[in-house]
N, C-alpha and C positions, 0 to 999 in steps of 0.2 A: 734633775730627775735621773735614777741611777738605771742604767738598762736593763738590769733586771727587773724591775718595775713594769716595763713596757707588757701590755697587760698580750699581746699578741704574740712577745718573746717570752711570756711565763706559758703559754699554750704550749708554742713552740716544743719550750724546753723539758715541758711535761710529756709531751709525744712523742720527742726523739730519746729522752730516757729509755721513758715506758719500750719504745720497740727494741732499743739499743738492749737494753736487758733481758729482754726474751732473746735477741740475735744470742747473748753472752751465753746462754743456759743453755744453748745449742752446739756451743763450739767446742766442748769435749765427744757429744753425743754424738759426733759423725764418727766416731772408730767403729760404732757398733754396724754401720753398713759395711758392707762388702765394695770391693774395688772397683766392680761392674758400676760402669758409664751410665748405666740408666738409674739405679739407686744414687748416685753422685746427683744426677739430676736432679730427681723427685725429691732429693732431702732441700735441695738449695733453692727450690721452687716454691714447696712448699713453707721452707722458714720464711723465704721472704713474702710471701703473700701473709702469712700471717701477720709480721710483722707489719706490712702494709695498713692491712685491717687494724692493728694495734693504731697504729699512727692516726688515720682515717677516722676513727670513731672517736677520739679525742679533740682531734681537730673539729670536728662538727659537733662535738657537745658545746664549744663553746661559741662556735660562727657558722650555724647549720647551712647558711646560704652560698660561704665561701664554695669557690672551686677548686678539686685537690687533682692534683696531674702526677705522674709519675714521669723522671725524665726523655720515658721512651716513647711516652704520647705525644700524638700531633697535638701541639698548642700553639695557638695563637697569643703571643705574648704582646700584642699591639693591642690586645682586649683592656677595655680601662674596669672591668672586673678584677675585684683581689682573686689573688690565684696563691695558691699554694704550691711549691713545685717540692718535690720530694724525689730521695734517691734514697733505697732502701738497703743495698748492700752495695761498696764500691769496696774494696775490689775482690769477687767472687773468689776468684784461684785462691787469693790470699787467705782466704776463709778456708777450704779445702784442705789447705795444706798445712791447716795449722800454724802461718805467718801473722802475729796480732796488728798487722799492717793494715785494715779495713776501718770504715767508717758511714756513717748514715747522714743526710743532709736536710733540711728544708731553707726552702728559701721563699718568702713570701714578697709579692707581686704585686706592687698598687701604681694604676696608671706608669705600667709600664718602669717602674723602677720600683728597685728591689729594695725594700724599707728595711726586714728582717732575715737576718741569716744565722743558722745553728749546723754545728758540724762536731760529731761525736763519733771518742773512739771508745766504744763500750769498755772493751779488753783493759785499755790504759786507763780508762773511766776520767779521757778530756773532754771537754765540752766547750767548745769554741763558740761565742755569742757575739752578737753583734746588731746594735740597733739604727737606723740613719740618724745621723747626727747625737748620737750616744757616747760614738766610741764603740772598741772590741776590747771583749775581755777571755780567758781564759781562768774556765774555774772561778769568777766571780773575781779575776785579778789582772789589771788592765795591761792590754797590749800595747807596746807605740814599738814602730817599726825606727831601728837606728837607720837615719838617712847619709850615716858617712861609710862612704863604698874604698875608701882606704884601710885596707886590713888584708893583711898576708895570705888569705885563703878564701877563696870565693866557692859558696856551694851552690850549683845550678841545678835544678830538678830540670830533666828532659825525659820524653817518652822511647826508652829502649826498645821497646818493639815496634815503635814507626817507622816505616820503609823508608823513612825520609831523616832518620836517627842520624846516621851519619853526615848527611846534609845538614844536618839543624847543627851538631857541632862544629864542625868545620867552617859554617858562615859563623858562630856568634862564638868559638874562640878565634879566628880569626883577630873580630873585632875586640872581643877583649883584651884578647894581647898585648894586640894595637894599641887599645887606650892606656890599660889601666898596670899591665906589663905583671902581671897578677898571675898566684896558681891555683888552676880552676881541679875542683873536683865537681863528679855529674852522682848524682842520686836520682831513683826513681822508687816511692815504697810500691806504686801501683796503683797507690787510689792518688787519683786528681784530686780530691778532695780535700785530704790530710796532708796532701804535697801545699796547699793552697794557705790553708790553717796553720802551713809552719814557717811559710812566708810570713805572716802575719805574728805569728811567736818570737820572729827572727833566728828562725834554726833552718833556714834554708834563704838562700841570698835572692835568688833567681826564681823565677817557675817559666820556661818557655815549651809551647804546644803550639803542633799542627791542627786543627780543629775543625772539625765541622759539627756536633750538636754545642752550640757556645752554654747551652740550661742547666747543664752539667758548672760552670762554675760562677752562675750567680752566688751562690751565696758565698763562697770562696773571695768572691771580688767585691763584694760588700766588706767585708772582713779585712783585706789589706787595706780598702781605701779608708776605713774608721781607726784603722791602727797606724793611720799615717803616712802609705806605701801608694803606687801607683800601678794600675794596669793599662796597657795599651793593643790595640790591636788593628798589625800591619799587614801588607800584601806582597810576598816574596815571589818572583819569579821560581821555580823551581824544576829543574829537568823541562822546561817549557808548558810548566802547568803554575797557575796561577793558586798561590798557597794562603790561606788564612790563618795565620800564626798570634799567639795570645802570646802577651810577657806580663808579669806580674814580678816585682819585689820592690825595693826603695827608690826612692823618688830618681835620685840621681845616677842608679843604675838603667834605671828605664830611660830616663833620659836620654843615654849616654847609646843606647841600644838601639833606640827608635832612630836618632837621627844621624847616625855613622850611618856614611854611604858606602853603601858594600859593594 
């Protein structure tokens, strides 16, 4: 059975289009606001509630009973109700600024694991799917993540503006160094999402994050573990604050990550 098939990952795929494509038809149409902070707003609120609504109203055409969340709501993800979990613009600035670095998500919820995952980047027009035990595909052409971590250049996606950036490099080149004696470059496009998606395409080695909403990369972590990659998530002392940090890319990198004693 091919994962497109999967009759909840054609919903899926029909929703996140559908919204990704009205997001699209908006992204020239912000010049015509003025630089004022508050028209910035109301355009970027408005697209994405509509888009929301796009999404929302498809998804209940065809599972009116489902429950759809958007990543900002209180959810209880222990519920053995399917859930829908959706993120409707990641990452807003990038939007703003005319960076086609953005992308939309869903990620569908049964008994507490994540069956289905779709992550779209309208702009580039990729669509990252992903079925449990299906396999990930991109554009309908299957992912498998390379699990040999020997190769001249390692690309790690970390988050630049966590106060904690600097700490997060300095422990995990560190240990790279260490192991693998390897030259690290750091990427961030901005959306966690498409950072997660490209783990999974094999255009990014690494993904490591300081975390606390984890709903933000269900469906991102569906996606590496059907393309063959591994995610983990460890407890780093930090400045004397106890840190929840997400790794995400191939098997033997994470490996190699999780269990070096730092």
């Amino acid at each position: 059975m091919e994962i497109k098939m999967h009759p909840m990952l054609y919903t899926a795929t029909k929703a996140i289009r559908s919204a990704g494509n009205f997001i699209a038809t908006k992204y020239d149409f912000y010049n015509h606001f003025t630089n004022n902070s508050i028209n910035k707003n109301y355009l970027i609120n408005t697209i994405k509630k509509t888009a929301e609504t796009i999404m929302i109203t498809i998804i209940h055409q065809s599972y009116p009973n489902h429950i759809v969340h958007t990543i900002n709501n209180n959810i209880n993800t222990t519920n053995n109700t399917t859930q829908w979990i959706i993120n409707i613009l990641d990452n807003k600035i990038n939007f703003l600024k005319k960076m086609p670095s953005f992308s939309l998500s869903i990620a569908v919820r049964i008994n507490n694991n994540t069956e289905i995952a779709t992550i779209y980047n309208p702009i580039n027009n990729e669509l990252f799917t992903a079925a449990r035990g299906y396999g990930a595909q991109l554009n309908n052409y299957r992912l498998r993540i390379n699990n040999n971590i020997i190769s001249d250049i390692l690309i790690i996606s970390i988050d630049i503006n966590s106060k904690n950036c600097n700490n997060i490099i300095k422990l995990h080149k560190y240990a790279i160094n260490k192991i693998l004696k390897q030259f690290i470059n750091y990427r961030c496009t901005g959306s966690d999402n498409l950072d997660l998606a490209y783990v999974a395409a094999g255009r990014i080695d690494c993904f490591i994050r300081i975390y606390i909403n984890s709903l933000n990369y269900y469906a991102g972590e569906l996606l590496i573990k059907e393309a063959g990659g591994r995610t983990a998530n460890i407890m780093k002392l930090i400045h004397h604050s106890n840190m929840n940090i997400f790794i995400a890319g191939n098997q033997d990198l994470v490996n190699l990550l999780t269990q070096y004693k730092y």
